[in-house]
N, C-alpha and C positions, 0 to 999 in steps of 0.2 A: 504494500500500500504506500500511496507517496499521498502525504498532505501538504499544503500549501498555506502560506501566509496572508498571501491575496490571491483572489480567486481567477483563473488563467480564462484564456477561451481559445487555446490554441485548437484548432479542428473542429471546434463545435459554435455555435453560434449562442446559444446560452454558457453562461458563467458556472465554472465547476470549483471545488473549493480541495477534491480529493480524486483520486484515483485506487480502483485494486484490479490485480492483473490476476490471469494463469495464462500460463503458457504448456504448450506439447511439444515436445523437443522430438527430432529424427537423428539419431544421435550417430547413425551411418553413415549418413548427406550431412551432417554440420549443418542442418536446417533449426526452425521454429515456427509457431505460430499460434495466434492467440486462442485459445477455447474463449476466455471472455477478460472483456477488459466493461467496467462498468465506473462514468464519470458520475460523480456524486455534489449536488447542488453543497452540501455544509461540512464539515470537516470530520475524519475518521469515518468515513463512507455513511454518514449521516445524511437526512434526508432525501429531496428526490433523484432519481437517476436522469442526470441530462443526456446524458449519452450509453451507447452498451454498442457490444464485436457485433461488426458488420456478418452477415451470414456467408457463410464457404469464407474463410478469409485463406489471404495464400499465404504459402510456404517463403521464407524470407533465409538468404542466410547468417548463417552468427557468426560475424567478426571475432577475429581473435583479440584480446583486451579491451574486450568492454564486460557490460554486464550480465550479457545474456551470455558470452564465453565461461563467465565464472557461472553462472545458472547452471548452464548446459553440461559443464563438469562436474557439479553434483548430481543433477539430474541421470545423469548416464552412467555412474559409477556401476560395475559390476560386479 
């Protein structure tokens, strides 16, 4: 979850104050992709949902040194 101090509207057209993610990792292909991402009008996923994952979303891949590289290597451990 990422919360915010003021409230952003990057992507969306209404004002959101928080975000929480999942994500599905293909840990073969060094891909991701979200199952749901859901933006939240008030902070720590409080009130309403301004935004939520597009349907079918697609496969992206995951950069080595970011955040979803360090995701992806937990996520994949075997």
């Amino acid at each position: 979850m990422l919360d915010f101090k003021k409230p952003e509207t990057h992507n969306t057209k209404k004002p959101y104050s928080s975000i929480t993610y999942l994500w599905e990792f293909n840990c073969a292909q060094s891909k991701r992709r979200p199952l749901a991402i859901h933006r939240y009008s008030g902070n720590k996923a409080s009130g309403t949902v301004v935004q939520s994952t597009p349907e079918n979303p697609e496969w992206q891949f995951v950069y080595p040194h970011t955040i979803y590289a360090a995701a992806q290597e937990i996520a994949c451990v075997k």
